[in-house]
N, C-alpha and C positions, 0 to 999 in steps of 0.2 A: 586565383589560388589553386583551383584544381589543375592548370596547364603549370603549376611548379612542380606537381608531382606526375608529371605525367600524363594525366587521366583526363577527359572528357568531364561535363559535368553530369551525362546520364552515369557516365560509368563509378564517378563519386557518389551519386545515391544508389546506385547496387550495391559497391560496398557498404555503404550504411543501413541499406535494410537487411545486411548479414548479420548485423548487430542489434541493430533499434527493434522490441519489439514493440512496435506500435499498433495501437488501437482506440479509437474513438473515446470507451470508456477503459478503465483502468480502476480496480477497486486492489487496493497497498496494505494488505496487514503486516504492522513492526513490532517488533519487542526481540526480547531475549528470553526463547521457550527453556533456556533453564535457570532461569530466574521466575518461577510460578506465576504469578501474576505479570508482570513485564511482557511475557509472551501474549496477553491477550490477544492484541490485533489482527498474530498470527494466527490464534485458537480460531478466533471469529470469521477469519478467511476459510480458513479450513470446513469449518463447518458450512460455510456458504457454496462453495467448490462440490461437499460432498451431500449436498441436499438439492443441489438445482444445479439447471444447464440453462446455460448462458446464452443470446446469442454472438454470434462471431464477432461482433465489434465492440464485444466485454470480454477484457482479460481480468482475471484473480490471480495479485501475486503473493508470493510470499517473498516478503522482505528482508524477514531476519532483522538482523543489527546492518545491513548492508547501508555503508552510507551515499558516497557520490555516484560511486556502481550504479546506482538507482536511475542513473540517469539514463542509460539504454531500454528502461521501463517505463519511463514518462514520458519520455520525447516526443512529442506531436499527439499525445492524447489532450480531447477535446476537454474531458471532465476529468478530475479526479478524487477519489475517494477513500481516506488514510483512517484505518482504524488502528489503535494504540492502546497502550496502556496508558493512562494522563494521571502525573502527579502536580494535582493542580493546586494543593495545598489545602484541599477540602473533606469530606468527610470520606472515607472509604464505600465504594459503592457508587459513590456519584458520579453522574453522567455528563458529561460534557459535550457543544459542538461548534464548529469553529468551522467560518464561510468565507473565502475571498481573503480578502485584506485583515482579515483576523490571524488568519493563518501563520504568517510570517512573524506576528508579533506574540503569537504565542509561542512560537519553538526559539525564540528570541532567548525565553527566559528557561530555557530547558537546555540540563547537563549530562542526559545518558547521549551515547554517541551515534544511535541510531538518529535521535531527534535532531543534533546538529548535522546529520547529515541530508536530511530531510531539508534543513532549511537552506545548506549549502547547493543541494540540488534544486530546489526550487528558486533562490537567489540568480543564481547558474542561468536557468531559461527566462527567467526577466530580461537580465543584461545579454543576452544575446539573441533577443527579439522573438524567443519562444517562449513566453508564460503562457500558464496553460488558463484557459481563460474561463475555468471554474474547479474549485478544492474547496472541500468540505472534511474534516478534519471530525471524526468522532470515537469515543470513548468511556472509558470510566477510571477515577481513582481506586489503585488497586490495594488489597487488602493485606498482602503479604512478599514481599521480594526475597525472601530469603533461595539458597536453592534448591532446587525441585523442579522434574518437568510438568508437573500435577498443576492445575490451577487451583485457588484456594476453592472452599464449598460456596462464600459468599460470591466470589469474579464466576464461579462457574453456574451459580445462579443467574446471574447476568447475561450469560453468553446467547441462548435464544432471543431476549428481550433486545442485544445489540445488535445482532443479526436480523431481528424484524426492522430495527432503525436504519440499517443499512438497506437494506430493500424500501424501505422507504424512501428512501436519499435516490436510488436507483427509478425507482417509478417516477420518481418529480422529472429525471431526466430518460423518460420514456423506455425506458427498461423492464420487464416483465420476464423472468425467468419462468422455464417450467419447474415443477417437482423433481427430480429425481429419484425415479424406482430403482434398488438395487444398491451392490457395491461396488464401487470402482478403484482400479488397481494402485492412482495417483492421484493422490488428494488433492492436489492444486495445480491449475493450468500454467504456471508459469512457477519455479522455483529460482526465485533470483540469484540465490549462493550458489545454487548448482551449477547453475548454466555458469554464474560470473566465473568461477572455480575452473570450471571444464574449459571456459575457453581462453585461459588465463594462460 
C-alpha cells in the first residue's frame, strides 16, 4: 500500500508519528466544559496535569467532545484511561468503573457525542488489529448539565476523590507521578481540540 503512494514503509511511519501522539500510557478526560458537570473528565485531567509530573511514557489529554480525532491520541498506547462524566442512570454522585470488555458495552448505550465517539474510536482499533490491550473507563453521575463552565459543588466535591482513583488505576499499571511544586503555564500535556484544530 505504501509503494501506491510513493513512500517506503519507514517513510509511512514518519509521516504518522507527525501525527500519532503515541505513548505507552494515555490518561483521556471527555466531556463538554460548558455544560457543568459534562466536563468532569476534563476537570479531572486538568487537575492531574497540574498537580504531578508524569513520566515520558504518560500522556494527559484533553479530549473535549473530540470524537474520532481521538484516534491520533490512542493509537499504539499500551493502556488506557478515560475519565467522564457518566450518566449511568443512577444516583448523582455515584461513581462508576469500567475494565476491558466492559468498556464497549457501556458507551454502547450512551447518546452524548463525545461517548460515541469514544466507542467509534475504540471500535476503529479492534477491527484494524490495534486494540489497545487495556481501558479502564471511570467516573461519576453528574449532578447538573445545565450550562455553565463551573462544576456543580457536589461533582466538585468529587473531583480530588476521582483524581486519587485515577492515580490509583495508574499505580496498578506501574505509574507513580511526582508532586508538582508551583504553577505551570499549560494545564494539560496534550490539548486534543487544539492541536486537531491547528493541524486541520
Amino acid at each position: 500500500m505504501a509503494e501506491t503512494f510513493g513512500l517506503s514503509d519507514e517513510e509511512v511511519q514518519a509521516e504518522l508519528a507527525k501525527v500519532l501522539h503515541q505513548s505507552d500510557i494515555t490518561v483521556l478526560g471527555i466531556g463538554n466544559v460548558v455544560l457543568r458537570d459534562e466536563g468532569f473528565g476534563v476537570r479531572v485531567a486538568e487537575y492531574l496535569d497540574k498537580n504531578y509530573i508524569f513520566p515520558d511514557n504518560v500522556q494527559i489529554v484533553d479530549g473535549g467532545v473530540l470524537g474520532i480525532e481521538l484516534m491520533q491520541f490512542v493509537t499504539g498506547t499500551e493502556k488506557l484511561l478515560i475519565i467522564d462524566s457518566i450518566n449511568g442512570g443512577g444516583e448523582p454522585g455515584q461513581t462508576f468503573r469500567f475494565a476491558n470488555d466492559e468498556v464497549l458495552a457501556h458507551f454502547q448505550d450512551k447518546l452524548s457525542a463525545h461517548e460515541v465517539g469514544i466507542q467509534d474510536v475504540l471500535a476503529a482499533l479492534e477491527v484494524t488489529g490495534r486494540k489497545i490491550p487495556e481501558v479502564v473507563v471511570i467516573g461519576a453521575q453528574p449532578f447538573d448539565l445545565s450550562a455553565g463552565v463551573e462544576l456543580s459543588a457536589g461533582m466538585a466535591g468529587l473531583l480530588e476523590p476521582m483524581a486519587e482513583q485515577a492515580l490509583k488505576e495508574l499505580a496498578a499499571w506501574g505509574v507513580v507521578p511526582e508532586e508538582r511544586l508551583g504553577e505551570i503555564e499549560q494545564d494539560l500535556s496534550v490539548v486534543a481540540e487544539e492541536l486537531t484544530r491547528g493541524e486541520g
